[in-house]
N, CA, C and O atoms as a MOPAC input file, in Angstrom:
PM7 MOZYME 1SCF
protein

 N      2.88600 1     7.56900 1    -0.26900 1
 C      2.85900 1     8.99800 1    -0.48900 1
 C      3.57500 1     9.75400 1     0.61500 1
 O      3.80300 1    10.92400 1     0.30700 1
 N      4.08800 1     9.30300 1     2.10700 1
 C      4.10500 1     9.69000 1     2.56700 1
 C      5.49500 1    10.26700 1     2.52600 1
 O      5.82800 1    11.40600 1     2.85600 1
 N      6.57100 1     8.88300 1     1.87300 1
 C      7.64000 1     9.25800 1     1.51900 1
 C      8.32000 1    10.05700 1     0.52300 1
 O      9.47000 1    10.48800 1     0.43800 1
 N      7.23500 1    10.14100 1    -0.24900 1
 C      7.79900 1    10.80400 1    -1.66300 1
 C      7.92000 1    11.98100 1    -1.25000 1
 O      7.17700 1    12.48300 1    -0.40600 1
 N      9.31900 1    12.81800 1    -2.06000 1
 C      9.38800 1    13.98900 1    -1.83300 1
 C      8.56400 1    15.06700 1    -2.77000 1
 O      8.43500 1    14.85600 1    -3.97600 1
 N      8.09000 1    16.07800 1    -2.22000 1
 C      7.33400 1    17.27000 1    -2.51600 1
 C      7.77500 1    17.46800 1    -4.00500 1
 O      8.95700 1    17.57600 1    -4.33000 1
 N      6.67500 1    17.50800 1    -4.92400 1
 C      6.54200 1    17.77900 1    -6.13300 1
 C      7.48700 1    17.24500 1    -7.11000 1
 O      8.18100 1    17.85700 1    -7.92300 1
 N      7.36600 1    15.72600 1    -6.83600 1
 C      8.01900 1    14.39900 1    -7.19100 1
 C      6.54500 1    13.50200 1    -7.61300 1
 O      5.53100 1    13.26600 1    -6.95700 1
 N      6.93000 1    13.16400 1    -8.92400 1
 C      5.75000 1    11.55600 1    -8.92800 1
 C      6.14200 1    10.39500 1    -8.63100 1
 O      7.23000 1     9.93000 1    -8.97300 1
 N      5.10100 1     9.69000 1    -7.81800 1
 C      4.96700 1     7.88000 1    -7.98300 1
 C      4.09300 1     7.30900 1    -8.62300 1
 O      3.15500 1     7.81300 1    -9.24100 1
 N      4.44000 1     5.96900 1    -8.46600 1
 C      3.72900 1     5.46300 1    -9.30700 1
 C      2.96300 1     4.74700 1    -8.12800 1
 O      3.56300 1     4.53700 1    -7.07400 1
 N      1.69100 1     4.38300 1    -8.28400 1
 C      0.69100 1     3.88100 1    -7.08200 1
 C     -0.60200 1     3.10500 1    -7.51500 1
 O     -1.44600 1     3.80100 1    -8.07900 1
 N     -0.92500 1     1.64200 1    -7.32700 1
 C     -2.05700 1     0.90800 1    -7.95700 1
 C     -3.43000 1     1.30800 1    -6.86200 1
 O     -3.12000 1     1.73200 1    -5.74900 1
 N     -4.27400 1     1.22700 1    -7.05700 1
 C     -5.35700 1     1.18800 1    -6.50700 1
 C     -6.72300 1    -0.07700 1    -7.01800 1
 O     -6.82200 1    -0.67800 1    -8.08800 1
 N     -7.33600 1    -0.12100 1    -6.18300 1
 C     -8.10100 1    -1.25400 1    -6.70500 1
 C     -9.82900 1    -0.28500 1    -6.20300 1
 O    -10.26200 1     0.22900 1    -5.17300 1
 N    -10.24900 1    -0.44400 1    -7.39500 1
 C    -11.59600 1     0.83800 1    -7.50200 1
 C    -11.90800 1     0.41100 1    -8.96200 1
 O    -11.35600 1    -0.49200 1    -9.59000 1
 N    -13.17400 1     1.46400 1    -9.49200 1
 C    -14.20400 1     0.25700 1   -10.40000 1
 C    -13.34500 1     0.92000 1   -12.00700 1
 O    -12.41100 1     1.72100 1   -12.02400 1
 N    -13.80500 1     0.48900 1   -12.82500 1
 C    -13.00500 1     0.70200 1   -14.29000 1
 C    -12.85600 1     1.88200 1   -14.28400 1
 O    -13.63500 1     2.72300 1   -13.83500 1
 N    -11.50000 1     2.09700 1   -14.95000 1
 C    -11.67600 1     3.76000 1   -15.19900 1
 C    -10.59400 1     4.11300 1   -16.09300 1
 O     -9.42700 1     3.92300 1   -15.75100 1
 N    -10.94700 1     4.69900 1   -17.40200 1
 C    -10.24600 1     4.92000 1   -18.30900 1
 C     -9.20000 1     5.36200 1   -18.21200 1
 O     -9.11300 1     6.25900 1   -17.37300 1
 N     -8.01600 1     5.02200 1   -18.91600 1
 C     -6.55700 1     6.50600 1   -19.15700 1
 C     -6.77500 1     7.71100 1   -19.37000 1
 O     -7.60800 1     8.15400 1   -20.16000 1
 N     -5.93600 1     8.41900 1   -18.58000 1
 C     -5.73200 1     9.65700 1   -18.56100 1
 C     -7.56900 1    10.77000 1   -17.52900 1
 O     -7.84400 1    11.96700 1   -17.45000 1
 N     -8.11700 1     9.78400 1   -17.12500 1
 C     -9.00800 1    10.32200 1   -16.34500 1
 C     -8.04100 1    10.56500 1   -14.48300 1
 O     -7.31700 1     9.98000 1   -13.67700 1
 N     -8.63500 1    11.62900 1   -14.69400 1
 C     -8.15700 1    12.63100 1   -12.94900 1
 C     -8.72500 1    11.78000 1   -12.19200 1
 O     -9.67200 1    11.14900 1   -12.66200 1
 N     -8.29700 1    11.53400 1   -10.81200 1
 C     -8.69700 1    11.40900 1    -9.54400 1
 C     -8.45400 1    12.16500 1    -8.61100 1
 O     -7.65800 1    13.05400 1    -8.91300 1
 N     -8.86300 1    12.18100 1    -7.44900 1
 C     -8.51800 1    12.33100 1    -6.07700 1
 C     -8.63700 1    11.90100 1    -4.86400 1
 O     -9.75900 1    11.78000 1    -4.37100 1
 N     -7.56900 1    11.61100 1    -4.20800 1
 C     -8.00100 1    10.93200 1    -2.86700 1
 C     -7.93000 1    11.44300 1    -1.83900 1
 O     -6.85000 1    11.95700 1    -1.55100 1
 N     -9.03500 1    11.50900 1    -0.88300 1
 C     -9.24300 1    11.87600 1     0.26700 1
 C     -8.65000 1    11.04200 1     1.61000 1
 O     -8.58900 1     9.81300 1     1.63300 1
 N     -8.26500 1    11.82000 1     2.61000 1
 C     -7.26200 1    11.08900 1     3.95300 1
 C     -8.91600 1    10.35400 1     4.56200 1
 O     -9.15000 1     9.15200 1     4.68000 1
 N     -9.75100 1    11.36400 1     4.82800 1
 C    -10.87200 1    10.97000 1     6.04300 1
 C    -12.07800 1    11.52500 1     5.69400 1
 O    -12.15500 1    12.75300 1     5.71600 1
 N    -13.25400 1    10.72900 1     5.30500 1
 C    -14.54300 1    11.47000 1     4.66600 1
 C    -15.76000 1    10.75400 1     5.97800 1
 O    -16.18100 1     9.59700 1     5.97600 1
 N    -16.06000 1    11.71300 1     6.87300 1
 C    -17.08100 1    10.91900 1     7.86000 1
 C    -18.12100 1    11.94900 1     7.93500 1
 O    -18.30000 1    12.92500 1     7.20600 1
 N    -18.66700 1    11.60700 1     8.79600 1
 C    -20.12000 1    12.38200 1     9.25200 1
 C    -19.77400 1    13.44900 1    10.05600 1
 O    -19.88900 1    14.67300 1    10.00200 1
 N    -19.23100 1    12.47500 1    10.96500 1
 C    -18.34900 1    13.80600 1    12.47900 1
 C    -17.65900 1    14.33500 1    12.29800 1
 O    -17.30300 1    14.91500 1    13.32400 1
 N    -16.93600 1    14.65000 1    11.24500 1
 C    -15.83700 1    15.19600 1    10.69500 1
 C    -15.84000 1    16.07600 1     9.82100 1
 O    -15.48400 1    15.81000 1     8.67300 1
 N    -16.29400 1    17.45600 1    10.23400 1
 C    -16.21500 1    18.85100 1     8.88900 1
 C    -15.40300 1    18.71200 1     7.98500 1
 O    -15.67600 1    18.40100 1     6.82600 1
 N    -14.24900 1    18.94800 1     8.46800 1
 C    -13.66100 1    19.31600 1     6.92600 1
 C    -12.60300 1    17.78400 1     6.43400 1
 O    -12.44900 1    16.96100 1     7.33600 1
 N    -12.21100 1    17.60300 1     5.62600 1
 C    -11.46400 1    16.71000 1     4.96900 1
 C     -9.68000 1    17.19200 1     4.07100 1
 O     -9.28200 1    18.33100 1     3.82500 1
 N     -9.02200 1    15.96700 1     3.80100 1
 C     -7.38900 1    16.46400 1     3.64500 1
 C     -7.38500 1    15.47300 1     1.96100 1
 O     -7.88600 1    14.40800 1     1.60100 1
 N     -6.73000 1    16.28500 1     1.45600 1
 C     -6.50300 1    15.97700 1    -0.14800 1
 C     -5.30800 1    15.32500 1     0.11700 1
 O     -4.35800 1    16.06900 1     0.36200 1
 N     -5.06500 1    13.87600 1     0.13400 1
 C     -4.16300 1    13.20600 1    -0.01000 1
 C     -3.23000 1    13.10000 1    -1.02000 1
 O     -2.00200 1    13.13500 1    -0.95600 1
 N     -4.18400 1    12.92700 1    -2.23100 1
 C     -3.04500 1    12.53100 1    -3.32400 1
 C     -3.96400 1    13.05900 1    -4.62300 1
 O     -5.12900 1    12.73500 1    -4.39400 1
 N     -3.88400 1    13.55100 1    -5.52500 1
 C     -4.21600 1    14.25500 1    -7.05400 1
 C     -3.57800 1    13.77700 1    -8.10800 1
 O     -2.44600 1    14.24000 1    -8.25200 1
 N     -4.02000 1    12.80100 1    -9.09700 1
 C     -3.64000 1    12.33100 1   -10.62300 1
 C     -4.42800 1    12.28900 1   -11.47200 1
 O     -5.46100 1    12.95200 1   -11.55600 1
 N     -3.77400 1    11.02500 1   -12.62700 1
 C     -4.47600 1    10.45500 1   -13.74200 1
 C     -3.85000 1     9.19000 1   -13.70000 1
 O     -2.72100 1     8.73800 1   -13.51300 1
 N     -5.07800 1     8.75000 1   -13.96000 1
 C     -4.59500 1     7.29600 1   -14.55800 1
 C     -4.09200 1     6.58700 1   -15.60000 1
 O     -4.81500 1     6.48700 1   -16.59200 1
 N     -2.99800 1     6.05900 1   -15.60900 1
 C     -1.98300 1     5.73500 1   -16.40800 1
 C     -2.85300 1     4.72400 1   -17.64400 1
 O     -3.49200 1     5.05600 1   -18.64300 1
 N     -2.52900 1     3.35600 1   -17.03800 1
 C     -3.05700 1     2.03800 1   -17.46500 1
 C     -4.03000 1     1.65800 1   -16.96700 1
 O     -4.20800 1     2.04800 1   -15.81300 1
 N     -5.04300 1     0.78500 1   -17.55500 1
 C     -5.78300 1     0.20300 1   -16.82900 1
 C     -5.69200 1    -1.35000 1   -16.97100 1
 O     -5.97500 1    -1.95400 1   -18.00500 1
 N     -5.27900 1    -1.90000 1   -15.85600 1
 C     -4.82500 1    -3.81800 1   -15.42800 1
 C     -5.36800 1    -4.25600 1   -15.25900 1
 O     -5.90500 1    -3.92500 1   -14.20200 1
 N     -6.08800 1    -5.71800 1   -16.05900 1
 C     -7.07000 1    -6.22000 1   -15.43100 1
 C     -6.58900 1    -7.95000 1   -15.04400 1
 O     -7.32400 1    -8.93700 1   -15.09000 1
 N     -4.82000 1    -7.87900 1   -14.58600 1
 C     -4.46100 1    -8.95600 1   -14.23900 1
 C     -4.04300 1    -9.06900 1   -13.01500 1
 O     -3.68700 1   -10.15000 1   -12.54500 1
 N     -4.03900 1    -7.80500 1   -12.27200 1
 C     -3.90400 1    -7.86300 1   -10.42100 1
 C     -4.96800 1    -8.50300 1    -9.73100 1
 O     -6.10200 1    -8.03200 1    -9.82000 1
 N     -4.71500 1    -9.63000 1    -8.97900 1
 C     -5.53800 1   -10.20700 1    -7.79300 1
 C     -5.47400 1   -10.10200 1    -6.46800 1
 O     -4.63200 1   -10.90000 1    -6.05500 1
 N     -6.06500 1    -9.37400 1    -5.43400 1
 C     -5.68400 1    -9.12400 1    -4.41700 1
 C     -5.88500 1   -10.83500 1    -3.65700 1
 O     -7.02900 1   -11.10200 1    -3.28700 1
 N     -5.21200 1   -11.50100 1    -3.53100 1
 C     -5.86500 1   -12.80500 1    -2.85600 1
 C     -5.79300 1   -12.87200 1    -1.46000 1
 O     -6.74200 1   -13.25500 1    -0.77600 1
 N     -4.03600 1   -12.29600 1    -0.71200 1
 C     -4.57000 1   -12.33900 1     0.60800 1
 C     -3.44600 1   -11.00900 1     1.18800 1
 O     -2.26600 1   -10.81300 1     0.89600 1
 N     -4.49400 1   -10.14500 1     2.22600 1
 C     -3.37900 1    -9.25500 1     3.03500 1
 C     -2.63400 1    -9.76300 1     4.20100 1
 O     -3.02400 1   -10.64700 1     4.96400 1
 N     -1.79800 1    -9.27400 1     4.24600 1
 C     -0.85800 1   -10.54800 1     5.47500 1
 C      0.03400 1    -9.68700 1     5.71500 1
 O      0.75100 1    -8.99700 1     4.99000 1
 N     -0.15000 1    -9.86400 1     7.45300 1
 C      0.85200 1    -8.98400 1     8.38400 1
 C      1.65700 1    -9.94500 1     9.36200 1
 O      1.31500 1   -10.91600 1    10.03900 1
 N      2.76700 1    -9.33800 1     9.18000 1
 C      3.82700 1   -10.59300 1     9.71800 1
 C      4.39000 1    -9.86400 1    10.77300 1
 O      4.78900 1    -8.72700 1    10.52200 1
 N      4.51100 1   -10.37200 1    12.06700 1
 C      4.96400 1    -9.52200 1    13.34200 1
 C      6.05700 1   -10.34300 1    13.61400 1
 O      6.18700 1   -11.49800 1    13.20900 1
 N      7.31200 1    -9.34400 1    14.73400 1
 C      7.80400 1   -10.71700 1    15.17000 1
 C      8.78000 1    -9.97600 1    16.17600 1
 O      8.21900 1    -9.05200 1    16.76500 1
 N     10.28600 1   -10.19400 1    16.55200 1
 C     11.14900 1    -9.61400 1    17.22100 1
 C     12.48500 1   -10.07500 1    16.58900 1
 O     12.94300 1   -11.18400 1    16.31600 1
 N     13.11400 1    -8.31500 1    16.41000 1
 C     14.07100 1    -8.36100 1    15.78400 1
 C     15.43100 1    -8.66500 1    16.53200 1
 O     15.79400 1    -7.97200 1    17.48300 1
 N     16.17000 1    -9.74500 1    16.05200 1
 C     17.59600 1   -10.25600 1    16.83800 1
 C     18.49800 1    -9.51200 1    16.51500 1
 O     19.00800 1    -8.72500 1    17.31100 1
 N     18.91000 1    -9.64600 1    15.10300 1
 C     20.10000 1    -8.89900 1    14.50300 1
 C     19.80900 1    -7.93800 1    13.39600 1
 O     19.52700 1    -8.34700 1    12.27000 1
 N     19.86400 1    -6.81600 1    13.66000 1
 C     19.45000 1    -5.52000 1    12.84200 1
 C     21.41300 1    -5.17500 1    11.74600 1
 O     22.56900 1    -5.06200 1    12.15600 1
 N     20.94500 1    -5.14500 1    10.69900 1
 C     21.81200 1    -4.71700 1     9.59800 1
 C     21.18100 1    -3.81200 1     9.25300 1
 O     20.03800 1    -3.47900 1     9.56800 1
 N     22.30300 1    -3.11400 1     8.20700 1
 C     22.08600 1    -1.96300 1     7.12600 1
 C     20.71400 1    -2.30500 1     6.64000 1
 O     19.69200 1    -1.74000 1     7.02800 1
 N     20.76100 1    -3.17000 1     5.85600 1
 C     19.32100 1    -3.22800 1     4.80700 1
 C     18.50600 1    -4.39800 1     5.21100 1
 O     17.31500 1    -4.32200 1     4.91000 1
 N     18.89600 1    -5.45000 1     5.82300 1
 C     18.24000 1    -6.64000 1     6.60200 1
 C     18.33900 1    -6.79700 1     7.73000 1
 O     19.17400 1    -6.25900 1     8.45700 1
 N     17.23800 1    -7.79900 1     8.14400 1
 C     17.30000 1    -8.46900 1     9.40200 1
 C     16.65300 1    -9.67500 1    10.09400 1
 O     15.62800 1   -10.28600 1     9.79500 1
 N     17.63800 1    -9.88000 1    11.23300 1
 C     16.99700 1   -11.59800 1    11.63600 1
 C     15.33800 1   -11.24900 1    12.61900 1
 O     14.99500 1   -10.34700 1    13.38400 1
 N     14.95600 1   -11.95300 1    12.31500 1
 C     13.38900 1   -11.53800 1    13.40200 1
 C     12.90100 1   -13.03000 1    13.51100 1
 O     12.77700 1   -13.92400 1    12.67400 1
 N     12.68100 1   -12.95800 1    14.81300 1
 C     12.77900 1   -14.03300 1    15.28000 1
 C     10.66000 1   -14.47100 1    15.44000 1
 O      9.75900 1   -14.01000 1    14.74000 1
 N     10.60200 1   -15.01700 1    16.07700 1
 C      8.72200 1   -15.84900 1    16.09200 1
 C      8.22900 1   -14.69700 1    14.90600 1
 O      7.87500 1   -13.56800 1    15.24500 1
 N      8.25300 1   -15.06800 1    13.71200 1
 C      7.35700 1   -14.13600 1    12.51300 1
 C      6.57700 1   -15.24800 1    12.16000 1
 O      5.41500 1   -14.91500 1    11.92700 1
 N      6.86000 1   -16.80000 1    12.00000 1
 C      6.20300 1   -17.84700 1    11.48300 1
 C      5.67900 1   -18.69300 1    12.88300 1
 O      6.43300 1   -18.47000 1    13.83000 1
 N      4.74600 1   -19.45100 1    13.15100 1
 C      4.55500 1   -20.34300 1    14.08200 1
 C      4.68800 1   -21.43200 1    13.83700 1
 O      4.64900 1   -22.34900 1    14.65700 1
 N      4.92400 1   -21.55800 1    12.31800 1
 C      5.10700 1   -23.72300 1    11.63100 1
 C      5.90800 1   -23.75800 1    10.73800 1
 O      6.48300 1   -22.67800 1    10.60100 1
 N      6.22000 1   -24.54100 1    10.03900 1
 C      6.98700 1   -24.52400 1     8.47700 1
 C      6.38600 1   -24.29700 1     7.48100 1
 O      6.69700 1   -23.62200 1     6.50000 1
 N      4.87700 1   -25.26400 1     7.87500 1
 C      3.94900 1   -24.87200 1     6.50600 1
 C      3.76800 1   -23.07700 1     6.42500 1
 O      3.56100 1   -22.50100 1     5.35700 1
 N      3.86500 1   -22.49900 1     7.49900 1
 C      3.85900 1   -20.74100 1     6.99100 1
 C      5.06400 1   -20.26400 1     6.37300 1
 O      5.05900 1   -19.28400 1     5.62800 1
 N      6.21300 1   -20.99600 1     6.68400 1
 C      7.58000 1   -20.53500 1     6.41700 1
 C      7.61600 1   -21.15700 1     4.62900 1
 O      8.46600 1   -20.84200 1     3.79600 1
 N      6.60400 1   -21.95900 1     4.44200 1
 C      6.86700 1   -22.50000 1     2.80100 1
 C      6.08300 1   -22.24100 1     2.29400 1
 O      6.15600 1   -22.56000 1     1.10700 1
 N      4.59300 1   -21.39900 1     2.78500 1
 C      3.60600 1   -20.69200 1     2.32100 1
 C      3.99300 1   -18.99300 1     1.65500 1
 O      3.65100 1   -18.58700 1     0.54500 1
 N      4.54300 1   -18.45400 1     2.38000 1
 C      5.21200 1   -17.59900 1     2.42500 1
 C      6.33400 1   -17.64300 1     1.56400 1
 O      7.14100 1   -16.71300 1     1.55400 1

């Protein structure tokens, strides 16, 4: 959301409990105790409802970049073995 430009749609999955087409949502930035007021992130409806997405694993890959291009690049220690490099 952060990229999209102003009064432009995306398209965006969420994983939350059944919920019919064409029902509204809204999402909130920060909902706490210590925290008065709150920021309206994002306002829709729901398109489809999928019941073939599996979240199985989140995975953050760090590393140091060698050779920076236009649209790619080399980055060097992102894997520590092969079995991650063929997992991956």
């Amino acid at each position: 959301l952060k990229y999209t430009p102003e009064h432009m749609h995306c398209l965006a999955c969420f994983y939350g409990p059944i919920t019919p087409p064409n029902t509204g949502f809204v999402a909130f930035q920060n909902l706490t105790d210590a925290q008065s007021s709150f920021r309206v992130s994002a306002t829709g409806t729901v398109l489809q409802l999928d019941h073939s997405v599996h979240i199985v694993k989140k995975l953050k890959l760090t590393g140091v970049p060698i050779k920076i291009f236009k649209n790619t690049a080399f980055v060097k220690d992102m894997f520590t073995s092969s079995l991650e490099v063929s997992k991956f």
